[in-house]
N, C-alpha and C positions, 0 to 999 in steps of 0.2 A: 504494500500500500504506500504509493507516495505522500510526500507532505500538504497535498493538496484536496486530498479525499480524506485526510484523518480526523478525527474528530478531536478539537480539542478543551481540552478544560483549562481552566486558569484557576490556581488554588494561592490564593494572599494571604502572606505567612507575616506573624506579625509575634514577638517577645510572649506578650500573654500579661495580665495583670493581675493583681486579687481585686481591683477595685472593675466593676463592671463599667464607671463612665470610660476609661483609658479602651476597656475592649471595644465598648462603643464606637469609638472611632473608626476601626476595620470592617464592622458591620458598613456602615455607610459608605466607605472607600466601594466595596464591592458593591452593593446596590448601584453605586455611582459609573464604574467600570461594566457593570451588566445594562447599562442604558448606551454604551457606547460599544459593546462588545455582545449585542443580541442573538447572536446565534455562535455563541460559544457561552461554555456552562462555565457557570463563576462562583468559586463557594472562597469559603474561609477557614483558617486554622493557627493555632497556637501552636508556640514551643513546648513552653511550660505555664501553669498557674492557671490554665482557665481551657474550656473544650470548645471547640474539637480539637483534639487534639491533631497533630501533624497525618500520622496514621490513618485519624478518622476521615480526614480531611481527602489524602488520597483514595480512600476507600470508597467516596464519595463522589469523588471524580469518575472514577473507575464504577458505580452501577450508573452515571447518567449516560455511561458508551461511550467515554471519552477513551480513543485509542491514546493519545498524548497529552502529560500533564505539564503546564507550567508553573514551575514552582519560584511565583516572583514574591523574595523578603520585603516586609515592608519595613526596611532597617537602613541606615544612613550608611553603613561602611561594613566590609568584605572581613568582620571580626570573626571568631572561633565558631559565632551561631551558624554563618553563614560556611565559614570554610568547611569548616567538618562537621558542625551536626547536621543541616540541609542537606549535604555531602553524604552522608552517612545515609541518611533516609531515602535518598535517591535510590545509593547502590541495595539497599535492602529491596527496597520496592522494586528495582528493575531485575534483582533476582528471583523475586518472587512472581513478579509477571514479566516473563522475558518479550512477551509479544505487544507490551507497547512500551512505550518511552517516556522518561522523566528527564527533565530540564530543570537546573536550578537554575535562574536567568539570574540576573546580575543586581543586586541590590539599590537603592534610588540614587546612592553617593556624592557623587558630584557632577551631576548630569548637569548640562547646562542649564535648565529650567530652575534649576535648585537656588539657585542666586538670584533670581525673581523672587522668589519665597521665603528668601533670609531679609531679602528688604523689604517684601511687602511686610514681613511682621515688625521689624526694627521702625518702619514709619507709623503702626500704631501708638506706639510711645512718641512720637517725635511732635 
C-alpha cells in the first residue's frame, strides 16, 4: 500500500498533568486540528499523569483503520520524552503490528511560527 491510499491517524502527545485544566488544553488543540485535518482521524494521549495513555492512544488509532500513525509531541524541544520514550513506543508498537507504521514527527521547537507566538504572548504584558 502506498503512502497515498493509507489511512492515517494523527495521535497528539502531550506530558500529561494531575490538574485537568493543563490536559484541557490538548483536548482543544485536537478538536482544532480535526477541523482542518477532516478526513484523517485525530485522537489524543499522555505520557504520564492522566489517560489515555500513549498505548491507549495508538490502540485507538489503530481500531479507526488507521494503517499509519502520526505521533506529533506537543513538546517545545527533542528532550528524553521525545528521544527515547516516543522512540520506545514506536518500536514497540511497530513490532507488534508490523503491517502499519508509526512516525514520531518532530516536536513544535523552533519552527519558524514559534517566534510569532513568543511575541504574540510577550505583547500581552506590554
Amino acid at each position: 500500500m502506498n503512502d497515498s491510499t493509507k489511512k492515517t491517524g494523527i495521535l497528539l502527545i502531550a506530558h500529561g498533568s494531575r490538574r485537568e485544566s493543563a490536559n484541557a488544553d490538548l483536548v482543544m488543540l485536537a478538536d482544532l486540528v480535526r477541523e482542518r485535518r477532516p478526513n484523517e482521524y485525530v485522537d489524543i494521549a499522555y505520557l504520564e499523569l492522566a489517560e489515555p495513555t500513549i498505548p491507549q492512544g495508538i490502540e485507538r488509532c489503530l481500531a479507526s483503520g488507521a494503517d499509519r500513525v502520526l505521533m506529533l509531541p506537543y513538546f517545545l524541544s527533542s528532550g528524553a520524552h521525545v528521544t527515547t520514550d516516543l522512540e520506545r513506543f514506536r518500536e514497540e508498537f511497530a513490532k507488534a503490528h508490523p503491517l502499519h507504521e508509526f512516525v514520531v514527527c518532530a516536536p513544535l521547537g523552533l519552527h519558524p511560527l514559534i517566534v510569532d507566538i513568543v511575541l504574540d504572548r510577550l505583547a500581552e504584558w506590554e
